[in-house]
C-alpha positions as a printed NumPy array, in Angstrom:
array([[-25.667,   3.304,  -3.61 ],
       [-26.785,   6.755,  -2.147],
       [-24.808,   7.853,  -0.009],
       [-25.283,  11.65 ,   1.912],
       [-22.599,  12.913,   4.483],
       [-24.028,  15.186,   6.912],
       [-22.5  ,  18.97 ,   7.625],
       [-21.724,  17.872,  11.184],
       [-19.415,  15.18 ,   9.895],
       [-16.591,  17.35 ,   8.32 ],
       [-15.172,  20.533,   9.155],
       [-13.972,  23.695,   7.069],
       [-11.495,  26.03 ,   8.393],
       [-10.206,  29.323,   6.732],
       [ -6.433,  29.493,   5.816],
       [ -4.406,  31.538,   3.768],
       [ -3.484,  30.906,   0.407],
       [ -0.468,  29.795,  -0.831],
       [  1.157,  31.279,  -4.096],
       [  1.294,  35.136,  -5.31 ],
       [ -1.694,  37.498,  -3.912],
       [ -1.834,  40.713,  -4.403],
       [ -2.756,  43.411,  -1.509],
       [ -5.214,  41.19 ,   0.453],
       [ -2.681,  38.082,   0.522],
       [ -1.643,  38.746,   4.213],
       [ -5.177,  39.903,   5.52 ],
       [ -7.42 ,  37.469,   4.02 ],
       [ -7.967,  33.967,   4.711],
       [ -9.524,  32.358,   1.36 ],
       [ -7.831,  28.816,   0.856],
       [-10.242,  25.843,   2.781],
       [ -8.99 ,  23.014,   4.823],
       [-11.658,  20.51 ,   4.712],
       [-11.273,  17.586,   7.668],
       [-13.558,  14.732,   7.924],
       [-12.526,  11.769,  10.   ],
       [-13.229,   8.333,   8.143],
       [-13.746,   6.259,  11.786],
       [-15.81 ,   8.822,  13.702],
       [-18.455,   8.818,  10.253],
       [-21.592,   7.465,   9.779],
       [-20.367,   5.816,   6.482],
       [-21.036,   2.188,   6.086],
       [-18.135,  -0.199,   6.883],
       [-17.566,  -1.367,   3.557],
       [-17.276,   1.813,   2.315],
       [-15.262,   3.179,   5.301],
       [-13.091,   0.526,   4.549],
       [-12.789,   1.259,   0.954],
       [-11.7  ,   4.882,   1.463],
       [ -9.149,   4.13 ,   4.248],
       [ -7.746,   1.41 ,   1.648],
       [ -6.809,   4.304,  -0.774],
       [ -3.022,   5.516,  -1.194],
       [ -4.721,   8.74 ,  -1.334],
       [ -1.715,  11.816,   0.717],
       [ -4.772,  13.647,   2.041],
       [ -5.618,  10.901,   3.692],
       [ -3.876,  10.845,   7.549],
       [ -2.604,   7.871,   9.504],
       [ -5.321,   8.484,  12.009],
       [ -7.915,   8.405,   9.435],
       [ -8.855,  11.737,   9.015],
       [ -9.696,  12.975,   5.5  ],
       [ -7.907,  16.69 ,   4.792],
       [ -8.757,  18.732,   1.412],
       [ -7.566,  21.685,   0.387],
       [ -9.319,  24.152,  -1.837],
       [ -7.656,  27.134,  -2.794],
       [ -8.266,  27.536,  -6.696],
       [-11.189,  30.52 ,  -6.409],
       [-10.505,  33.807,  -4.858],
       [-13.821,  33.71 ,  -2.775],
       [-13.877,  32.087,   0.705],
       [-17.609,  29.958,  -0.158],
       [-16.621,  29.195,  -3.568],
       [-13.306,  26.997,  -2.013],
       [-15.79 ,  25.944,   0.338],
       [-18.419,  24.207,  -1.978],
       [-15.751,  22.846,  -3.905],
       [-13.868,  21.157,  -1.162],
       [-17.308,  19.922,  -0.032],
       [-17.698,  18.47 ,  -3.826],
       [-14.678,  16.785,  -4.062],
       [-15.004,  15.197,  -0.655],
       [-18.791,  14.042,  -2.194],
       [-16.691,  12.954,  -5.366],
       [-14.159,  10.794,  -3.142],
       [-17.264,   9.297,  -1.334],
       [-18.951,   8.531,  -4.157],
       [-16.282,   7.253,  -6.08 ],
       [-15.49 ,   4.549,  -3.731],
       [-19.038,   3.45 ,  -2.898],
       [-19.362,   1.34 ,  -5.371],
       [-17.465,  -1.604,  -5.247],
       [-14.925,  -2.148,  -7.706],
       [-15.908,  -5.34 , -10.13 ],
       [-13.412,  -8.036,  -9.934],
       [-11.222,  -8.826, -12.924],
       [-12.514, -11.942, -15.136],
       [ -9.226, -13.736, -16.755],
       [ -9.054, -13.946, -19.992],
       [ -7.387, -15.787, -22.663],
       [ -6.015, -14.834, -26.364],
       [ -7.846, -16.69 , -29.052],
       [ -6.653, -18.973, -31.041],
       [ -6.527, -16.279, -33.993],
       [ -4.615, -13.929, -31.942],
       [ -2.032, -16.879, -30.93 ],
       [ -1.624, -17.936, -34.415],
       [ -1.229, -14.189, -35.487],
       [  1.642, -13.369, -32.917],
       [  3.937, -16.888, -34.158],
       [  3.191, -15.944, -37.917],
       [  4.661, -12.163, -36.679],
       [  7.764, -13.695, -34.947],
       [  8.319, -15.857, -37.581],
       [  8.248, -13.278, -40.161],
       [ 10.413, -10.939, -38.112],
       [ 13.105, -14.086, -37.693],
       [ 13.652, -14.52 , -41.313],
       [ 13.914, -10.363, -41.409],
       [ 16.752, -10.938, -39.459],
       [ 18.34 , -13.958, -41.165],
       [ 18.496, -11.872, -44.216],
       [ 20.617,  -9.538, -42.522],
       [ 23.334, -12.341, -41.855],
       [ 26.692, -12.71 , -43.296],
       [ 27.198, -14.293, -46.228],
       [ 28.616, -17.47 , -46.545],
       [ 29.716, -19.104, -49.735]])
């Protein structure tokens, strides 16, 4: 599924960095808080519905999407890569996720595991007390 989020849709404010700096840590804002509200989006539903299912922190109670990029010292570098990981997140849950077929173990495997437990049971009846 293709799926393109327009600029207008999220947007990317200049903070300061957390952690050490150097002589520009109080004067310049580098970090990027990315916002893009889930509801207001022109997502479809099933995907909207997908991404507000995630136990994801960034995501809000009111449904609003925050990322934080602060890992380059450049103000458009933490842009493009907040923009990337929101494209990851997106894409990542566009796709449904297949549903799980049950399975059983064969009888090989069945066979295997008693022949194992047996085995280990008369380990351990050799390590009995003697009685005479």
């Amino acid at each position: 599924m293709r799926i393109t989020i327009p600029p207008a849709e999220y947007s990317v404010t200049a903070i300061r960095a957390q952690g050490a700096g150097g002589q520009n840590v109080n004067k310049v804002s580098n970090a990027v808080h990315l916002r893009f509200d889930v509801h207001a989006s022109t997502l479809p539903e099933e995907v909207k519905a997908r991404v507000l299912a995630l136990s994801d922190r960034r995501l809000t109670d009111a449904g609003v999407l925050v990322i934080k990029a602060q890992g380059e010292r450049s103000l458009e570098k933490n842009r493009s890569d907040a923009i990337a990981r929101l494209h990851a997140l997106i894409h990542r849950v566009a796709n449904p996720p297949r549903p799980r077929r049950a399975t059983k173990p064969s009888a090989a495997a069945k066979r295997a595991r008693v022949d194992d437990k047996v085995r280990r049971g008369a380990i351990k009846t050799l390590r009995a007390r003697v009685s005479e």
